[in-house]
N, C-alpha and C positions, 0 to 999 in steps of 0.2 A: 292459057296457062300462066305466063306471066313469070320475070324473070325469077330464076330460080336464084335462093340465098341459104348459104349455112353460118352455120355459127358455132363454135364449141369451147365447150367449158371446164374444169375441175378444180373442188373442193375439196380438202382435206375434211375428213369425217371421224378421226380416230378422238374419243374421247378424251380429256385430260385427267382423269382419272385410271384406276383398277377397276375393270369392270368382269361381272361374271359371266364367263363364256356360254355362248348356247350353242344345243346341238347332239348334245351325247344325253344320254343318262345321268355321269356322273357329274356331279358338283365341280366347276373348274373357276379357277381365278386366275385373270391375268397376271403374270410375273413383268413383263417387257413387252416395249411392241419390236416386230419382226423387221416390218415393214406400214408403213403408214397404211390406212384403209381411205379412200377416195370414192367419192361420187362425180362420175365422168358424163356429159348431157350434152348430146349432140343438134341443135336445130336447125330444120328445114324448113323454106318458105316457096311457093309459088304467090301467085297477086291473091288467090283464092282459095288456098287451103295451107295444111299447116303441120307438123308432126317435132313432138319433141320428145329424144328416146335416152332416159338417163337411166345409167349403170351404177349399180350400188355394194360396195364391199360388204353387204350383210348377207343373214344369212336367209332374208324373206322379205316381203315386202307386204305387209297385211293391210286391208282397206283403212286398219285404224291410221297408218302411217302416211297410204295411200291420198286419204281424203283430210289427214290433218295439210300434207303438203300443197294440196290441192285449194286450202281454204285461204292458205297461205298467199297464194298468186292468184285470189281472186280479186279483181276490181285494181288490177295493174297497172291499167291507163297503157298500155303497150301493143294491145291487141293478142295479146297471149291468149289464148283459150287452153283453161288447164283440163278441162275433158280430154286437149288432145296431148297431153302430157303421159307418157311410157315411164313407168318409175318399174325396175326389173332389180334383181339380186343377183350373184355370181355363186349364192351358197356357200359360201365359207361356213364352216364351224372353228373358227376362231377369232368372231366378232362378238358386238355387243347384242343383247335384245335388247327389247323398249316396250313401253306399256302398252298394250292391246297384241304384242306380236303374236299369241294365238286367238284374235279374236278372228271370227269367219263367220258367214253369212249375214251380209249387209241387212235383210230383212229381217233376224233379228239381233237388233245395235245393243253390241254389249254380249254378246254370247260368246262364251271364252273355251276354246275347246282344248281346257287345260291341260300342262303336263301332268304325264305320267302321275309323276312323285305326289300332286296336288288330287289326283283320282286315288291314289292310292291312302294320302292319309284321311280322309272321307270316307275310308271305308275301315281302319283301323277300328280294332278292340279298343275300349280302355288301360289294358295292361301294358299296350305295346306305343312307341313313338318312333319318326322316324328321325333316322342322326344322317347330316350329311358329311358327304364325305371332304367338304370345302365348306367354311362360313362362308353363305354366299347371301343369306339372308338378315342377319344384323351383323353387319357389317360396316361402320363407317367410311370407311376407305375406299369402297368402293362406288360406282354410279347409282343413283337408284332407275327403276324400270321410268319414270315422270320424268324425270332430270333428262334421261337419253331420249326420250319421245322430242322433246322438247328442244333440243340439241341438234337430232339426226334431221329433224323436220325443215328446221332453220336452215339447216347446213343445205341439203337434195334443194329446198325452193330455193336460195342464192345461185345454186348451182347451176337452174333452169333457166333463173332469170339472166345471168352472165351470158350463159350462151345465146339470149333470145336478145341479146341488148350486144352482140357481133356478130350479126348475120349481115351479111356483105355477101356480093357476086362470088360464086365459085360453080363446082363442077364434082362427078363421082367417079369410078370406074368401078363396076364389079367382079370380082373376081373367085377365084375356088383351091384351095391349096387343102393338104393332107398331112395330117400330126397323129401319131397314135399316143391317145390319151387316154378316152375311156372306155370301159371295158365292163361287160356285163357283171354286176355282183352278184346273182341270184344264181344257184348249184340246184341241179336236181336230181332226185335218188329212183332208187327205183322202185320203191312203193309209194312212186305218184307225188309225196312230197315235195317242198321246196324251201329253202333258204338265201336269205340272204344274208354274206359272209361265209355261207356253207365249206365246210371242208370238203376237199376234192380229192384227199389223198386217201380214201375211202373205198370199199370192194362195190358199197349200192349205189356208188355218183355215178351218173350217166350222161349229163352235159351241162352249158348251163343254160338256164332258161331263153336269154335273148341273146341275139347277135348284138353287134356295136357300128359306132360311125365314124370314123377317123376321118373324116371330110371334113372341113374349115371354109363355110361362107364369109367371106373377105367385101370389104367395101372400104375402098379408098378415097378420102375428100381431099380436093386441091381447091387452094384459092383464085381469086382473080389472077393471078398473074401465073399459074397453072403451077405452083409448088406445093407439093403435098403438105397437107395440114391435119387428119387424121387419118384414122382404120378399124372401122368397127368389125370383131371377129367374134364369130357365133361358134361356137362349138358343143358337141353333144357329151358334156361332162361336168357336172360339180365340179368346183375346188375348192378340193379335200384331200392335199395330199397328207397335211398334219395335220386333218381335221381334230384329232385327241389331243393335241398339245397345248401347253400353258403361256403362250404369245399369242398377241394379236398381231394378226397376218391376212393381206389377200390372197395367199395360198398361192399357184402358181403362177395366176395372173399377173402379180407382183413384181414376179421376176421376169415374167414375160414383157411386160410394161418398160421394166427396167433396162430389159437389153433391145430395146424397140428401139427406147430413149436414146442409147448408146451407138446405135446405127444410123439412127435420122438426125435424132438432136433433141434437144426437150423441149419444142415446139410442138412437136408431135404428140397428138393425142390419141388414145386407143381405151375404145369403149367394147370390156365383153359382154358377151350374153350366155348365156346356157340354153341351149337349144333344149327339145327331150328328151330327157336324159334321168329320168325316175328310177331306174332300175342300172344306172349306171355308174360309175367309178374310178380312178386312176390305179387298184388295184388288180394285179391278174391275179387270178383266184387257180388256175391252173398252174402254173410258174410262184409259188409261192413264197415270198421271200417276209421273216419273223418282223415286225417293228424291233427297232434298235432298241428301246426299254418298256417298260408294261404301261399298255394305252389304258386301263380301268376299263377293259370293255368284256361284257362276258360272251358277247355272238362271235370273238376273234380268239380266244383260246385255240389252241395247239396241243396237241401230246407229242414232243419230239420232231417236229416236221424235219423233213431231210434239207440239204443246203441246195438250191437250184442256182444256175448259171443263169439270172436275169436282169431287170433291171434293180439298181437301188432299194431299200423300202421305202414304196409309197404311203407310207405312215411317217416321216422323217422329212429334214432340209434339203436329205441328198436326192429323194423321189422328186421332190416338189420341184429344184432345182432343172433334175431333167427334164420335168412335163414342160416348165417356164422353155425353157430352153429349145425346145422341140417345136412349141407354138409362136415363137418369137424367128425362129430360123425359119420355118415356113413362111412367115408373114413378109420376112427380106426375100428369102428367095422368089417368091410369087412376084413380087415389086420388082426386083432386079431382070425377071426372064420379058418382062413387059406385059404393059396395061394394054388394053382399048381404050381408044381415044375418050376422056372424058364426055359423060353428058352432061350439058349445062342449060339444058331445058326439056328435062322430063315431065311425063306426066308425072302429079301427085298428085291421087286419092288416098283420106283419111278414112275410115269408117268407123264408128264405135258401136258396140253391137253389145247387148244384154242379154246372152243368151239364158233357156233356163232349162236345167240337166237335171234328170229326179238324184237324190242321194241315195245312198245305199244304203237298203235297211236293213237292222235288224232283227229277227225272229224272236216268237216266245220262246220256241224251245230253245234259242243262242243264250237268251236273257236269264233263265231258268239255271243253265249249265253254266253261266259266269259266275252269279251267285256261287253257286255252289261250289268252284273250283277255286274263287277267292277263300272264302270261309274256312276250307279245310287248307289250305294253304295256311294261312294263315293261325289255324290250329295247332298245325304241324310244326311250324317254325319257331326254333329253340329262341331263348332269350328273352328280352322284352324290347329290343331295338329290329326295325326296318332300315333299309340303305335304298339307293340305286341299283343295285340286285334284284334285289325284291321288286321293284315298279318292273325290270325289264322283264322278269320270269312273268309279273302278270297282265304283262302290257294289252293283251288280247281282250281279255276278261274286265278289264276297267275302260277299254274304249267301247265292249259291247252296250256295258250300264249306260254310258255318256250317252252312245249313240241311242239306246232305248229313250232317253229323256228329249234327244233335243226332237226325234221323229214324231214325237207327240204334236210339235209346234213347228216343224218344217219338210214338207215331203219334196219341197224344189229348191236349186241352188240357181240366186242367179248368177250369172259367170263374165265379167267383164271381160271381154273380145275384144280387141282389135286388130284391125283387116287393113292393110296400105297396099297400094300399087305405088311404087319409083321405079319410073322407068320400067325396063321388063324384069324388076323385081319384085317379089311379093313381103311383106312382114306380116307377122301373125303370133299377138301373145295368147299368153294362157295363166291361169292364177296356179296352177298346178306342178307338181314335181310328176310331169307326164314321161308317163314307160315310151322306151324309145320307139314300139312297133306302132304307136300311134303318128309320132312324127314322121316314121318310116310313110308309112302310107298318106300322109297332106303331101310329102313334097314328090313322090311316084307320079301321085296325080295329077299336083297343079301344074295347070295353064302356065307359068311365070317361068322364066328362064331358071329362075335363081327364087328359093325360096328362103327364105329366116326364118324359124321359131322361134320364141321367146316366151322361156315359163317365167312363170315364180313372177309373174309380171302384176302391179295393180292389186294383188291380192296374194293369200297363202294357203289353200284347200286342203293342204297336203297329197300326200301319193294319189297318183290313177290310174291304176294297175290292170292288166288285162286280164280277160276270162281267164285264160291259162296259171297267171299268176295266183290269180283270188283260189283257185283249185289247190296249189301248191301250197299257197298258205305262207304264216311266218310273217314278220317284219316289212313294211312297203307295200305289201298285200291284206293283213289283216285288216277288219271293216273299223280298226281301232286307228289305221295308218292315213285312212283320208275320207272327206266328205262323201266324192262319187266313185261309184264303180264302172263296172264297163259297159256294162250300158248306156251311162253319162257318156264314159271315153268314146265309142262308139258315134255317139251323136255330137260330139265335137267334132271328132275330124267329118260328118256328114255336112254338118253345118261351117263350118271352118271352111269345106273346100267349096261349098253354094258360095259363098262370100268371097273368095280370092279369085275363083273363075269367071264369074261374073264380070269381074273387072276385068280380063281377061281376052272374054271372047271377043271373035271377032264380028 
């Protein structure tokens, strides 16, 4: 194995500019930043293998971004191998995009599984245009999509390289601690439907769709001289507690980070991850407490909701705040009640793995009924202006079209995997905003003491929602929301745990 070394690193990533927010529907521009956005890159070395796993204030990581950074640390003269380089997202929606961020399936380069709004005016009349609700498009002021590719690119490889160029003898302990954060968003009714954002304060809501996982995979690195020097924390939630707001912010992790700092010291570095967490959120959908002022969204509308005794609104600084805070207090207490004694020569296995999962197709008769439900929609609607309304009302119907065109030219996705043993720990990403009953079941299963997910990693597929979901229907689930469906999902987690167990057995 050969002595074990880490290293770690962070870049500042926040553009110098106004840049236009991605994430919602509607049109948003940055007013101020919150908190800085950072790319945090942690590396590991044995004599013979290698894993570098960097953390990214954005809100995806798509292969365009993936393989610009990648092209970047090639021929390093350092022994870097950027194959084994992890570029992951923490999901914010109050970050920048960048050119290619919908672009998906590497086999075919250049296919843009564009927004809404861009499916939607492709299909406009003549009579009608769409108006945004933000210049987000001629704009001088703000970044352009090139400008930020070009920017976030530079910034993630510096980030990789720092870390990879202070790897020195050190040591990890892992550990397990519990923060309630995320919480299932998807309501369902009683005639078999489902929502997500769904109102709960309803006679036909009957649960919501998935459970949650308040559990926090913790991994702490000491230096040679046995003082802690980071903490990578995984946890199964987006942040998004002000995903609709007009700052750019790392959302909780920000403050999490921030009150990490204020306990250890700003030595200390702390890399999140978002485990599975597709169908999840810092909102209780049960406990429902208003946004402080109107998000622009139309699936979060209310008629009067009553006042609950809960927390905060998790749409707000004061939600965000808490979640920071909750995840940041777990990570001292876990550290404070004591470690196990570091290991400072584990095994490391890297594996990269191409997996390939059929997409979700489809049908005539879908193809047929989209048509026709855009058309009269479209007939129907007063005026001669479109908005971000309109793309949301036909979000279903314009990814069916999409999905019909690109099926002609692709019935398989391949899926960049990766599979690590550290120690008796296991890592395992995914390019997906994976529903949590998938991750539920990799880590039930796995062999490894201790398991990590890691979505949104390497790529950006969107949602991968399970059978039950896809039945229910609505936003996250519809075939307009992601590449694969459960069948894909399905044969991930089958292929995911052949790959972690393996490493495994005895």
């Amino acid at each position: 194995m050969g002595q074990f070394r880490i290293g770690w690193a962070e870049v500042d990533i926040t553009p110098a500019k106004k840049v236009s927010l991605v994430g919602q529907f509607a049109e948003r521009i940055s007013e101020y930043v919150e908190k800085p956005l950072t790319a945090t890159a942690l590396a590991m070395t044995t004599e013979d293998e290698q894993v570098v796993m960097c953390s990214c204030d954005l809100v995806g990581i798509s292969y365009v971004l993936a393989d610009t950074v990648r092209g970047k640390l090639a021929n390093n003269g350092l022994g870097l191998d950027p194959m084994k380089v992890i570029i992951s997202a923490i999901h914010t929606h109050t970050g920048p995009g960048y050119a290619g961020r919908g672009n998906s399936a590497r086999k075919l380069s250049g296919t843009s599984s564009s927004g809404f709004r861009a499916l939607l005016e492709s299909e406009l009349p003549p009579d009608k245009k769409y108006v945004e609700s933000a210049n987000v498009t001629q704009n001088p002021e703000i970044a352009t999509d090139e400008e930020l590719l070009a920017f976030l690119s530079d910034r993630i490889a510096q980030c990789v390289l720092e870390a990879w160029k202070k790897l020195a003898p050190g040591g990890f302990s892992n550990a397990f601690g519990r923060a309630a954060v995320g919480m299932c968003r998807r309501a369902c009714y009683s005639d078999g439907t489902a929502q997500m954002w769904g109102d709960t304060d309803t006679a036909v809501f009957t649960q919501l769709e998935g459970g949650n996982d308040s559990g926090i995979e913790l991994l702490y690195t000491f230096d040679g001289e046995g003082q802690l020097s980071g903490i990578v924390a995984n946890l199964a939630c987006p942040a998004q507690c002000v995903q609709h707001r007009l700052f750019v912010s790392p959302d909780f992790w920000g403050e999490a980070k921030m009150l990490v700092r204020r306990h250890f010291g700003d030595h200390v570095f702390l890399l999140p991850q978002c485990s599975a967490a597709g169908d999840q959120c810092p909102v209780d959908l049960i406990r429902w407490v208003e946004p402080e002022s109107d998000v622009h969204d139309p699936n979060l509308k209310r008629n009067n909701p009553p006042r609950r005794k809960a927390d905060p609104s998790m749409f707000d600084l004061a939600g965000m705040r808490k979640a920071g805070k909750r995840i940041a207090d777990e990570i001292i207490n876990v550290y404070d009640e004591g470690l196990d004694a570091p290991q400072t020569s584990p095994e490391l296995v890297h594996q990269v793995h191409m997996m390939q999962l059929p997409i979700r197709r489809a049908t005539l008769t879908e193809v047929i009924n989209a048509r026709r439900e855009i058309r009269d929609y479209l007939q129907h609607k007063s005026g001669d202006t479109v908005d971000y309304n309109d793309a949301a009302a036909l979000q279903v119907y314009l990814g069916i079209l999409r999905r019909a065109e690109l099926q002609d030219k692709l019935d398989i996705l391949d899926t960049e995997v990766h599979i690590i043993r550290l120690g008796t720990v296991a890592i395992a990403t995914n390019p997906f905003e994976l529903f949590l009953d998938y991750g539920n079941q990799i880590k039930a299963r796995s062999f490894a003491e201790q398991t990590f997910l890691v979505q949104l990693a390497n790529g950006t597929e969107g949602y991968l929602p399970t059978e039950k979901a896809e039945k229910g229907g609505h936003y996250s689930a519809f075939i307009s929301s992601g590449l694969v469906g459960h069948a894909g999902g399905e044969m991930l987690v089958r292929e995911t745990l052949k790959n972690i167990n393996g490493l495994f057995a005895e």
